[in-house]
LUMTIPA-789496 format. One record per residue (C-alpha): chain; z, x negated, y. Coordinates in nm, 2 decimals. Each point is the difference from the previous one (the first is absolute). Layout:
<rs>
r unit A | zz Z | xx X | yy Y;
...
</rs>
This chain:
<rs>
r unit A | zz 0.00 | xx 0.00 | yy 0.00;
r unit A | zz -0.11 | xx -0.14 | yy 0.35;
r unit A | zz 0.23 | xx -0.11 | yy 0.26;
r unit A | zz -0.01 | xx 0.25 | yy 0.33;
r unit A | zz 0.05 | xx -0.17 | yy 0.27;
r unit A | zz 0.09 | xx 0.29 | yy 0.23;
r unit A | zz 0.01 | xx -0.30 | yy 0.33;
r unit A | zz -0.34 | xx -0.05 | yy -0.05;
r unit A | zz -0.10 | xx 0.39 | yy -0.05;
r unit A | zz 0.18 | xx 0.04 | yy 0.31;
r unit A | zz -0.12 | xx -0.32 | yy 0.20;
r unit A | zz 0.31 | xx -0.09 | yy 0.11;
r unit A | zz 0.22 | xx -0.33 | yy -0.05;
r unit A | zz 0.32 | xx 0.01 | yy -0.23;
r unit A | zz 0.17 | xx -0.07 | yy 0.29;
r unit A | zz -0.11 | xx 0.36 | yy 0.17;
r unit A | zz 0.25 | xx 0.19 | yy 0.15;
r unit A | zz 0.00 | xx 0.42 | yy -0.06;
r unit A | zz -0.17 | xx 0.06 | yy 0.35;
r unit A | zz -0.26 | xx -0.26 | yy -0.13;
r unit A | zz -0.10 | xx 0.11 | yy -0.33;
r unit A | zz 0.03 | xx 0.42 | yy 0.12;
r unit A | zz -0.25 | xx -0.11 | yy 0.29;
r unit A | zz -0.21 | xx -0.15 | yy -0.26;
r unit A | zz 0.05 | xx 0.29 | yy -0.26;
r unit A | zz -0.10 | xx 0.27 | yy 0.27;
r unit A | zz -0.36 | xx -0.21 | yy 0.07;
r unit A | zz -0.12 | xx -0.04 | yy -0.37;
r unit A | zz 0.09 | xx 0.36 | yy -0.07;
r unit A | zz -0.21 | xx 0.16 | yy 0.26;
r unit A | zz -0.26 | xx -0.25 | yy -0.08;
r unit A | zz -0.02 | xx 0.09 | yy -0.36;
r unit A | zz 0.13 | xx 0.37 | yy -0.03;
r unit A | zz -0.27 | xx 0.17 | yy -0.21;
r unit A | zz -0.06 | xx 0.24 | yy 0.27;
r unit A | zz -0.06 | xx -0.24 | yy 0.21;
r unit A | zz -0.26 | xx -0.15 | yy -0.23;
r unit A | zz -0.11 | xx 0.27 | yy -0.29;
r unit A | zz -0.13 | xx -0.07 | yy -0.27;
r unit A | zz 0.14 | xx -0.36 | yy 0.06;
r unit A | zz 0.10 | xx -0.14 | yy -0.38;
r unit A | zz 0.11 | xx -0.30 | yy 0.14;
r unit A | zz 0.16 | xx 0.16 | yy 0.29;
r unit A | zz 0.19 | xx 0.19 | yy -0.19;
r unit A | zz 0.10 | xx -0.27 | yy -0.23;
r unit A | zz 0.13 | xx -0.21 | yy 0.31;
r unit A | zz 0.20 | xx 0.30 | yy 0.13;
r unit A | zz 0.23 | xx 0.05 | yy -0.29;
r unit A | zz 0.06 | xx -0.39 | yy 0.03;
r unit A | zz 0.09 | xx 0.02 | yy 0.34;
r unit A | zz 0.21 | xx 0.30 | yy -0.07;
r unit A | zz 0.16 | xx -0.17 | yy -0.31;
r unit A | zz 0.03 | xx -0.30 | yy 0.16;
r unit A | zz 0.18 | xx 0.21 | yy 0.35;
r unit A | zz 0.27 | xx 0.15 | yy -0.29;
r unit A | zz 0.12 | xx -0.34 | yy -0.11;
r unit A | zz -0.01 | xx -0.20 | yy 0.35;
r unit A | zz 0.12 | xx 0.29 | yy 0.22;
r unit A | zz 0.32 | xx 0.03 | yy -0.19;
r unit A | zz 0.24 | xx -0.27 | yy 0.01;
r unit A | zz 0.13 | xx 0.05 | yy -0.31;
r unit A | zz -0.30 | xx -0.07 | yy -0.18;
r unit A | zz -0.13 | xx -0.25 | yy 0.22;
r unit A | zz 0.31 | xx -0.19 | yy -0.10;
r unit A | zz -0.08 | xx 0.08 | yy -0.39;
r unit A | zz -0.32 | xx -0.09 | yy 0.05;
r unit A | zz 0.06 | xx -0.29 | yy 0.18;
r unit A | zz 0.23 | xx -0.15 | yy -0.28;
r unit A | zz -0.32 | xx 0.08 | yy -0.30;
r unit A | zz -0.18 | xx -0.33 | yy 0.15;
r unit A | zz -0.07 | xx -0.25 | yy -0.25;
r unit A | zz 0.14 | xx 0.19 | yy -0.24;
r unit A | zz -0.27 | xx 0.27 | yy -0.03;
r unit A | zz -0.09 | xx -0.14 | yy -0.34;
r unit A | zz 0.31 | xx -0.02 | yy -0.19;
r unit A | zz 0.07 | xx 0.41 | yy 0.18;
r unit A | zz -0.36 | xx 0.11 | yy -0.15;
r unit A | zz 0.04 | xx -0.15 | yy -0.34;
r unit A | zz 0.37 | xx 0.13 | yy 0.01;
r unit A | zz -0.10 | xx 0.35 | yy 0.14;
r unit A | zz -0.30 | xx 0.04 | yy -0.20;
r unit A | zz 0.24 | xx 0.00 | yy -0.30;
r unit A | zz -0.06 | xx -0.32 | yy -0.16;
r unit A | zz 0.30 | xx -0.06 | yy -0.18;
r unit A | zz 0.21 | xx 0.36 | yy 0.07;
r unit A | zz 0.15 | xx -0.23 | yy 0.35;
r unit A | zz 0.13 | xx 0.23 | yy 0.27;
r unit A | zz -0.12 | xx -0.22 | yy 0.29;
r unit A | zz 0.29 | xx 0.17 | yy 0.28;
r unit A | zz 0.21 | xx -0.04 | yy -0.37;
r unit A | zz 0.28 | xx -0.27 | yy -0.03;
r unit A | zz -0.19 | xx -0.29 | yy -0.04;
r unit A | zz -0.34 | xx 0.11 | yy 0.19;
r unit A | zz -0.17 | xx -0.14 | yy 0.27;
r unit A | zz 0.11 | xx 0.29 | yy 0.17;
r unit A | zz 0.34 | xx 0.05 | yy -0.14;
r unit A | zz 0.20 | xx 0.22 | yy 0.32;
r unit A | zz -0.28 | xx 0.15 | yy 0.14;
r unit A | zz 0.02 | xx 0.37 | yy -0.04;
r unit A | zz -0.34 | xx 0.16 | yy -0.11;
r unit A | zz -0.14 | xx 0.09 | yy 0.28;
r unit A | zz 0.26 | xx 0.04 | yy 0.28;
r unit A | zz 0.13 | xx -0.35 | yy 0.13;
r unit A | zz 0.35 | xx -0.18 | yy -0.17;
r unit A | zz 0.19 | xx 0.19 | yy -0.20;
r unit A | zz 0.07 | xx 0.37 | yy 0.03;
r unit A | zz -0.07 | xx 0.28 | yy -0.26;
r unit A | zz -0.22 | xx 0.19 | yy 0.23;
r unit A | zz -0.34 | xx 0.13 | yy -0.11;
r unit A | zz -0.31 | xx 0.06 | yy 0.17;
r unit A | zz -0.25 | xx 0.23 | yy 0.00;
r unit A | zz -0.38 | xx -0.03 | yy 0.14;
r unit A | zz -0.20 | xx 0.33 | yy -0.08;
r unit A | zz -0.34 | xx -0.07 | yy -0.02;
r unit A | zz -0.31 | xx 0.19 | yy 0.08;
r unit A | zz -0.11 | xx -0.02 | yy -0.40;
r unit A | zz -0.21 | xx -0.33 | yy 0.00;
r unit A | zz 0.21 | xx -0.27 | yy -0.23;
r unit A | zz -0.24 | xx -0.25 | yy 0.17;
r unit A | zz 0.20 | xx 0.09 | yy 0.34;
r unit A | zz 0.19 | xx -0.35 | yy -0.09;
r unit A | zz -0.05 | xx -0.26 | yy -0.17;
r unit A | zz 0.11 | xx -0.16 | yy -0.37;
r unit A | zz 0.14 | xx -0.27 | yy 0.22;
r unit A | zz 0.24 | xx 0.22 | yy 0.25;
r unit A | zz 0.08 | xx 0.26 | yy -0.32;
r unit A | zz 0.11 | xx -0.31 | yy -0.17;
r unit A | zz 0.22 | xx -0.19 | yy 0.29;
r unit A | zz 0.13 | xx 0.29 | yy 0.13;
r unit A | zz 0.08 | xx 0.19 | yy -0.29;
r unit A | zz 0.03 | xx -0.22 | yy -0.31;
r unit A | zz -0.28 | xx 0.16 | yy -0.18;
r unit A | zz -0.34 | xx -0.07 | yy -0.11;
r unit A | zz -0.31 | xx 0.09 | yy 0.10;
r unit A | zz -0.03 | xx 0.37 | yy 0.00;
r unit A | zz -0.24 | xx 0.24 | yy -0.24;
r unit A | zz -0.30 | xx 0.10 | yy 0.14;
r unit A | zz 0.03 | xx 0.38 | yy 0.13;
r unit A | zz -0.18 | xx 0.27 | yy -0.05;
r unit A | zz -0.09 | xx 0.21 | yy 0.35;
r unit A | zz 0.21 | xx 0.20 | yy 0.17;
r unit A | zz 0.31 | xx -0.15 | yy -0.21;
r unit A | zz 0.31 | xx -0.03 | yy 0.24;
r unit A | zz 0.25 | xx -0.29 | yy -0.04;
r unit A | zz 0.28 | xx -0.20 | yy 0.16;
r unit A | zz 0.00 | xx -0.37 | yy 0.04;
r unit A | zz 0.33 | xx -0.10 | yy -0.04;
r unit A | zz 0.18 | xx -0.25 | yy 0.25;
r unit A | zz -0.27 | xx 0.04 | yy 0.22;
r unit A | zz 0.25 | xx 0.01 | yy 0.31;
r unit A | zz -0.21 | xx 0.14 | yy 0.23;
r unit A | zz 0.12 | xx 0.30 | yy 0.19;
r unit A | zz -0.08 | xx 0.34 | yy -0.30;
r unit A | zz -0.30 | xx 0.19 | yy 0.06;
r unit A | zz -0.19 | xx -0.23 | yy 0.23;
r unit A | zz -0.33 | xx -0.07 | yy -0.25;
r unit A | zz -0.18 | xx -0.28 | yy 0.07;
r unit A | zz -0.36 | xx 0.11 | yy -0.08;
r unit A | zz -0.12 | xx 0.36 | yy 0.04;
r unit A | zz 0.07 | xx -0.02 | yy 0.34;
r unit A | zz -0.21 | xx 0.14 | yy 0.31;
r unit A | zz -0.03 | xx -0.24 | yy 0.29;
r unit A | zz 0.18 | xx 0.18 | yy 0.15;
r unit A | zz 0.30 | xx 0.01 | yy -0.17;
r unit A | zz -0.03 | xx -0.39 | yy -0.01;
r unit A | zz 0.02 | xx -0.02 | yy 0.32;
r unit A | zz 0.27 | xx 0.23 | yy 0.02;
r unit A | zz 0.19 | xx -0.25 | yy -0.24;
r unit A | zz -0.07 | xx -0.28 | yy 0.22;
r unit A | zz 0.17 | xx 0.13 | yy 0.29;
r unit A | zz -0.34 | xx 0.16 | yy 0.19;
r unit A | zz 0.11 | xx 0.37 | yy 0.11;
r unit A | zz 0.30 | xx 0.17 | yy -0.21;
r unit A | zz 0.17 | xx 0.34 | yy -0.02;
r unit A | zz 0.15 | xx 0.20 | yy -0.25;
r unit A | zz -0.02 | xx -0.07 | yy -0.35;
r unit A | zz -0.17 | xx 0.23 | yy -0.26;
r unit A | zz -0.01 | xx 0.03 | yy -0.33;
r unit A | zz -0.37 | xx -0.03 | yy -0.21;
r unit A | zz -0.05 | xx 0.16 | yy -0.35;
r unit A | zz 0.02 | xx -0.31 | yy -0.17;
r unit A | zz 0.36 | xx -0.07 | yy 0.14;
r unit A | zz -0.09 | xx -0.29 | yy 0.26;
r unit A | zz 0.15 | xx 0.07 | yy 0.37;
r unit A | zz -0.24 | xx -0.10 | yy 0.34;
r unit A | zz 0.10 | xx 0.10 | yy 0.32;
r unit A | zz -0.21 | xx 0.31 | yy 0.20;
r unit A | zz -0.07 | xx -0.13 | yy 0.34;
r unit A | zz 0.08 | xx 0.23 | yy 0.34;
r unit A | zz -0.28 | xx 0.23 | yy 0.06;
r unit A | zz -0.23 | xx -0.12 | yy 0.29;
r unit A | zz -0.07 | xx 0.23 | yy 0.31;
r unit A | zz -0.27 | xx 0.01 | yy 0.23;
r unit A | zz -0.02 | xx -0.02 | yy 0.39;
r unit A | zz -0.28 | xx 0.07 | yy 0.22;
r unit A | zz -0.10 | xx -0.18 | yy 0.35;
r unit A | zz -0.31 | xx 0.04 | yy 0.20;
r unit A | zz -0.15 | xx -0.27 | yy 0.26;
r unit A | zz -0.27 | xx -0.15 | yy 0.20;
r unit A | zz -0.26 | xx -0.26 | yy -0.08;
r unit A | zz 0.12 | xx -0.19 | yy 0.28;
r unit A | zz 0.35 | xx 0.06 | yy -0.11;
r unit A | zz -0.14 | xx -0.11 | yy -0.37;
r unit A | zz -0.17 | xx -0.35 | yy 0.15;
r unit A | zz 0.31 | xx -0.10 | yy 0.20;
r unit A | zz 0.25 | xx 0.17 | yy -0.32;
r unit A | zz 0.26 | xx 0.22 | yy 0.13;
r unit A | zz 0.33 | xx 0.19 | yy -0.08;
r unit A | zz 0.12 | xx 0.34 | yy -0.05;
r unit A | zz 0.24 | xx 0.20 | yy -0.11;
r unit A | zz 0.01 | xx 0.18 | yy -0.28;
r unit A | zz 0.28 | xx 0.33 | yy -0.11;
r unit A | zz 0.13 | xx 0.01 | yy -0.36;
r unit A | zz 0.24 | xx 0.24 | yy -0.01;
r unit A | zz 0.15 | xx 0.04 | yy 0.32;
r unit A | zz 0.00 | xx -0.42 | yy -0.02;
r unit A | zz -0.21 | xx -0.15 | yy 0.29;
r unit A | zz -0.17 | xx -0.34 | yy -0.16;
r unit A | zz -0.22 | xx -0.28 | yy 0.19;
r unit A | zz -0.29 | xx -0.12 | yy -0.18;
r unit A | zz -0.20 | xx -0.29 | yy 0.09;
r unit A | zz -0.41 | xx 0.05 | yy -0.04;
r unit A | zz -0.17 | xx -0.28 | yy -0.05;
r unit A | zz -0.30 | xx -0.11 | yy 0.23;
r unit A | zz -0.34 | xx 0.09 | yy -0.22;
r unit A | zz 0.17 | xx 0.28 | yy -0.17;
r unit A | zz -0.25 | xx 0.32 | yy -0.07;
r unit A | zz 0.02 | xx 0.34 | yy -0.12;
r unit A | zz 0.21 | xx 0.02 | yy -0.32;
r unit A | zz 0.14 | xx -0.36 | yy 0.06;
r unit A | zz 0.38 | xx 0.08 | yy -0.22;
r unit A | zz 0.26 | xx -0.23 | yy 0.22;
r unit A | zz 0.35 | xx -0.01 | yy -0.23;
r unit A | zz 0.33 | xx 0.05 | yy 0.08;
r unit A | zz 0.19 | xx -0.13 | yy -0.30;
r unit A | zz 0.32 | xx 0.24 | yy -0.06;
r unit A | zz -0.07 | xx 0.23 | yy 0.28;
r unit A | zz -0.10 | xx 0.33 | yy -0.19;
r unit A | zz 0.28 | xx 0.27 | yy -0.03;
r unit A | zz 0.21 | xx -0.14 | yy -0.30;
r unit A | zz -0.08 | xx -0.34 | yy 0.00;
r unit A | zz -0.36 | xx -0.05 | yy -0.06;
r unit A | zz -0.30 | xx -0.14 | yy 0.18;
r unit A | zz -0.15 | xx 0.20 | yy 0.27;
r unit A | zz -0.35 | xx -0.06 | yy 0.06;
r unit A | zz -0.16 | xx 0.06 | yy 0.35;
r unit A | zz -0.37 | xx 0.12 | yy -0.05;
r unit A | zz -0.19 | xx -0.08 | yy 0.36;
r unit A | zz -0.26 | xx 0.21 | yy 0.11;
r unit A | zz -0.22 | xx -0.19 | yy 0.27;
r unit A | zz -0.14 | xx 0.30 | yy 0.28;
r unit A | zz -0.37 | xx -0.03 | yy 0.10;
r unit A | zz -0.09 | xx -0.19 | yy 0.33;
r unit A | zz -0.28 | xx 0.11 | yy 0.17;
r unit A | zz -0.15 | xx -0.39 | yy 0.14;
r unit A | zz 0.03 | xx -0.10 | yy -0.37;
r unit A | zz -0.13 | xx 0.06 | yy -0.36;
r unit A | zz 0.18 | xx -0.17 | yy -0.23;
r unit A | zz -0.15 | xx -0.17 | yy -0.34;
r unit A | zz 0.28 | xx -0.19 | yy -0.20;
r unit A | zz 0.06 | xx -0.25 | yy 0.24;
r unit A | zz -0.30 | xx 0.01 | yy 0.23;
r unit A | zz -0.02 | xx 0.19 | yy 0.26;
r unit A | zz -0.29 | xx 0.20 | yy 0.15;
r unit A | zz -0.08 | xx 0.10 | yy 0.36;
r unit A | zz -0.30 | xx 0.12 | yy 0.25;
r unit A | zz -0.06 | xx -0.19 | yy 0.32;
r unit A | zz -0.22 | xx 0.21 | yy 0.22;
r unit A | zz -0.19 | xx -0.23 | yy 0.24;
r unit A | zz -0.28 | xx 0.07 | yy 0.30;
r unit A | zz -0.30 | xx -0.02 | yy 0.01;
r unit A | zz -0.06 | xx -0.32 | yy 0.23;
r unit A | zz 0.29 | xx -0.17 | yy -0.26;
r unit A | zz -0.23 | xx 0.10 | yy -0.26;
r unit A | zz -0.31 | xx -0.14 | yy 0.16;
r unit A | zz 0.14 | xx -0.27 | yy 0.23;
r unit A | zz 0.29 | xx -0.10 | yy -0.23;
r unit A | zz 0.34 | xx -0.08 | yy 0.09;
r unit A | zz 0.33 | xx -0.04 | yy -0.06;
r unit A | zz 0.28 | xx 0.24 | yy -0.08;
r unit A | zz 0.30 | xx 0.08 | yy -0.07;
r unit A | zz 0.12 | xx 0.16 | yy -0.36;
r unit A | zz 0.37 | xx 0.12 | yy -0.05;
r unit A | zz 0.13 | xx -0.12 | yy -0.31;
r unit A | zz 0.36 | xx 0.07 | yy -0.18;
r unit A | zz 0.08 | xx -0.29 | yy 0.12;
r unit A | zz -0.16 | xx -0.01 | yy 0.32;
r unit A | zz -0.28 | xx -0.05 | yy 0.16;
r unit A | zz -0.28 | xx -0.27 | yy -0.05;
r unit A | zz -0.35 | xx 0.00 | yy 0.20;
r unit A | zz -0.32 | xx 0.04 | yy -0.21;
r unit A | zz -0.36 | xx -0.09 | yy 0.09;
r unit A | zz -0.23 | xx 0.22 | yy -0.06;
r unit A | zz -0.35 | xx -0.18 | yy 0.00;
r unit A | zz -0.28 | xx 0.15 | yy 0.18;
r unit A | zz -0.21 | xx 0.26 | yy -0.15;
r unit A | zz 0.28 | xx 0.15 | yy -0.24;
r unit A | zz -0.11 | xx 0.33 | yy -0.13;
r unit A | zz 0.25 | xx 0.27 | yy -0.09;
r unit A | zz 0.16 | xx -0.01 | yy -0.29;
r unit A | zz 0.04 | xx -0.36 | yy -0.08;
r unit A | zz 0.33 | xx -0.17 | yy -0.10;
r unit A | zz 0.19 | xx -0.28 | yy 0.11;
r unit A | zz 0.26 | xx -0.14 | yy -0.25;
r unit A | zz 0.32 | xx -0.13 | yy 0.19;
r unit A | zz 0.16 | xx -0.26 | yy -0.27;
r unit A | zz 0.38 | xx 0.04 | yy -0.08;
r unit A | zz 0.04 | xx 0.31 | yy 0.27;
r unit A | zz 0.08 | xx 0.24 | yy -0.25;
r unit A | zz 0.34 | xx 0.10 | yy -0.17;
r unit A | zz 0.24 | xx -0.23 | yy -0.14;
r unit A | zz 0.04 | xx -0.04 | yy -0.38;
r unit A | zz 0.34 | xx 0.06 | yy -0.18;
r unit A | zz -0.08 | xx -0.27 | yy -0.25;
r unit A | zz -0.07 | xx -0.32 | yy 0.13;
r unit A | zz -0.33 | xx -0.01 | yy 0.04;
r unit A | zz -0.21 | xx -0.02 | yy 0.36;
r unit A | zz -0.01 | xx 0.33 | yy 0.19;
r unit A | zz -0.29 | xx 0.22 | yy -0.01;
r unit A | zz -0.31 | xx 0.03 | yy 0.28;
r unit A | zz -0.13 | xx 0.22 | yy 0.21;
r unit A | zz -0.34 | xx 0.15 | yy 0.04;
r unit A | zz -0.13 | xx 0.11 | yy 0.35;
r unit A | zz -0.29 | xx 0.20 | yy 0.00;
r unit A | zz -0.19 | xx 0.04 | yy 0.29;
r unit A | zz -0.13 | xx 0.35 | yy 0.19;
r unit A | zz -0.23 | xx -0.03 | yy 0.31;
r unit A | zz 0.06 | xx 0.29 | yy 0.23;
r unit A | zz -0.29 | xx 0.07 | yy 0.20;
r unit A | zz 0.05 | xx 0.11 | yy 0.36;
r unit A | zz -0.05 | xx 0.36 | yy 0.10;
r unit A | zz -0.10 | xx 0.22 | yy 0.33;
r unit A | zz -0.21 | xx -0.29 | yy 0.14;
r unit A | zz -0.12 | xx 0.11 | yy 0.33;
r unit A | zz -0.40 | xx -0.01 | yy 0.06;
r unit A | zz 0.03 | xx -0.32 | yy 0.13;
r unit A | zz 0.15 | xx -0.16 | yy -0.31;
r unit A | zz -0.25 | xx 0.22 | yy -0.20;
r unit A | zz -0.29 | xx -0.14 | yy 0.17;
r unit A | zz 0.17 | xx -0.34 | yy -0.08;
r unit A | zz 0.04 | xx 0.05 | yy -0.33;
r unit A | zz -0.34 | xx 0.10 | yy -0.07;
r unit A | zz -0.17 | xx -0.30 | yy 0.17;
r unit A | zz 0.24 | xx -0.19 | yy -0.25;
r unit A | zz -0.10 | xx 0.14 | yy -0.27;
r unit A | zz -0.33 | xx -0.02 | yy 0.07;
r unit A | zz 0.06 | xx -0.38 | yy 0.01;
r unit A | zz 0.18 | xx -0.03 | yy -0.34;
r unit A | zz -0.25 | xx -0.06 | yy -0.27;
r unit A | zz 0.21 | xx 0.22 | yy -0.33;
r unit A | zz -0.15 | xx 0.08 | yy -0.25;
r unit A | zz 0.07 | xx 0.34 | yy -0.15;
r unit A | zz 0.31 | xx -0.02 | yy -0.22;
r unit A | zz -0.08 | xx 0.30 | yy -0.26;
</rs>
C-alpha cells in the first residue's frame, strides 16, 4: 500500500500552520470540485485527496498521529495489513498509545457517515486511522461509516454541490439543515433586491444613492461604466442577514445613444461648415473637445472620437464615441440670397446624385 503524503496533496510544508494549510485546502477544492470541472475523472480523483488529506492535517490530533507514522509507514502497513495477527496501536506496535482514530488515549469513537462511495477514502487513511485494512469494494447506493474518521458527523466529503463546499470553507453560512442522506450544510440568508434609477452622466462619473429596505435607508455606491441591469452588492444588508443586491436602471438621454460602451451622438452643422469646413465644438461626457470637420462633408458621415465614450468596470480602456454629422440648410432666404444661390449653383459643376 502506497505512502500518502497528505503535505504534498495539499502543497504545503510540514512546518504549515492551520491558517496555512486551510488557505491552501479552500484553493485546490474550488479548483477541483467536480462541479467546477464535470466530467473531470482526474478532477474528481484530486478532490477527494485534498479533502482526505484537509481531514488529517486540519485536526491536530491527527496531524500529530500522522506526524509520528514517518519512517515507520512500513513496519505500520505490514503490521496493519495483518501480517502476523500485530495490532500496530497494540502493546508493542509502532503505534502502541495512539487511539484509533481520535488522538492519545481515550475510548472515544468516531463516526464519519458517508455518501455510499467506499472509495470516499483511501486504504491508506482507513488503515492509519482506523486500524483496518483496506475496505471491500461496495455495491451502489450502500451506506457505511468509517470509523475514527474524526471529522465533524455528517459532513461527506464527496457528493457535495459547490456550494455547499464553499459553505464548508467559511464562504456564506446560515442555518444548518439536514439532507436525506444524514449530512448537515448550512442554508444561506435569502437575498433581496433593491432598485435605483440614474443618468448616463451620472453612470460615466459613478454616483450614489440611497436605497429603502424595510423602513432602513442604505447608501450604495454605483460604479462609473455601470449600465442597465448592472447588480452592485451589499453583502448582509437584505432583511435577515442576506445579501441585498441593487439592480441599476440607466434613464435615456436625449444627446446620446448608448452601444455597450460607445456612445453615439448627432452633430448638426451649417451649410458653409459643411462646404467651407471648420472647426467645432462637440460636448462630450467628459467635456468638450473641438472637431474638424473637412470641407465638403455630406450629411450623414461619422467621426469617431477615440476613448470619449463610457468608462469600463473591468479594466479595460473606456469606450468611444461616434459623432455623426447633419447639415442643416438655411431657410427663408430673402430674393437676394436666392438670386445668390442660384448664380452659385449655376457655378458648381455636381453631377446628379440618384
Amino acid at each position: 500500500m502506497e505512502y500518502k503524503d497528505y503535505y504534498a496533496v495539499l502543497g504545503v510544508p510540514r512546518t504549515a500552520t492551520q491558517t496555512e494549510i486551510k488557505k491552501a485546502y479552500r484553493k485546490l477544492a474550488r479548483e477541483h470540485h467536480p462541479d467546477a470541472k464535470p466530467g473531470d475523472a482526474a478532477a474528481e480523483r484530486r478532490f477527494k485527496d485534498v479533502n482526505e488529506a484537509n481531514a488529517v492535517l486540519s485536526d491536530p490530533a491527527k496531524r500529530k498521529q500522522y506526524d509520528a507514522l514517518g519512517a515507520n509507514w512500513e513496519a505500520f502497513s505490514r503490521a496493519g495489513a495483518g501480517a502476523g495477527g500485530t495490532d500496530p496501536f497494540g502493546p508493542g506496535g509502532p503505534f502502541a498509545g495512539f487511539a484509533r482514530g481520535g488522538g492519545r488515549g481515550g475510548n472515544v469513537r468516531y463516526e464519519f457517515h458517508t455518501t455510499g462511495d467506499a472509495g470516499e477514502f483511501s486504504d491508506f487513511f482507513r488503515m492509519f486511522f482506523s486500524g483496518e485494512g483496506p475496505a471491500p469494494a461496495a455495491s451502489s447506493g450502500t451506506s457505511g461509516s468509517v470509523r475514527g474518521a474524526g471529522a465533524r458527523g455528517g459532513q461527506p466529503l464527496g457528493g457535495q454541490s459547490l456550494d455547499d463546499v464553499l459553505a464548508g470553507m467559511g464562504f456564506g453560512g446560515g442555518v444548518p439543515r439536514a439532507h436525506g442522506n444524514g449530512t448537515r450544510t448550512r442554508d444561506r440568508p435569502a437575498a433581496a433586491e433593491a432598485h435605483a434609477e440614474i443618468t448616463l452622466e451620472e453612470a460615466f462619473h459613478g454616483t450614489t444613492r440611497v436605497v429603502d429596505v424595510e423602513g432602513r435607508r442604505l447608501e450604495v455606491r454605483i460604479p462609473a461604466g455601470a449600465d442597465t441591469g448592472t447588480r452592485v452588492r451589499l453583502t448582509g444588508k437584505a432583511p435577515g442577514g442576506g445579501d441585498l443586491f441593487v439592480v441599476v436602471k440607466v434613464r435615456t438621454d436625449p444627446r446620446f445613444k448608448r452601444r455597450g460602451t460607445d456612445l453615439e451622438r448627432e452633430l448638426p452643422i451649417t451649410l458653409a461648415e459643411a462646404l467651407l469646413g471648420a472647426e467645432v465644438h462637440v460636448q462630450t461626457l467628459k467635456g468638450r473637445v473641438l472637431l474638424t470637420i473637412p470641407r465638403g462633408t455630406q450629411t450623414g458621415r461619422t467621426f469617431r472620437l477615440k476613448g470619449q465614450g463610457m468608462p469600463r468596470m473591468a479594466a479595460g480602456d473606456p469606450g468611444d464615441l461616434y459623432v455623426k454629422v447633419r447639415v442643416v440648410l438655411p431657410t427663408n432666404l430673402s430674393d437676394e440670397a436666392l438670386e445668390a444661390a442660384r448664380r452659385f449653383l449655376d457655378l458648381v459643376d455636381q453631377p446628379n446624385p440618384r
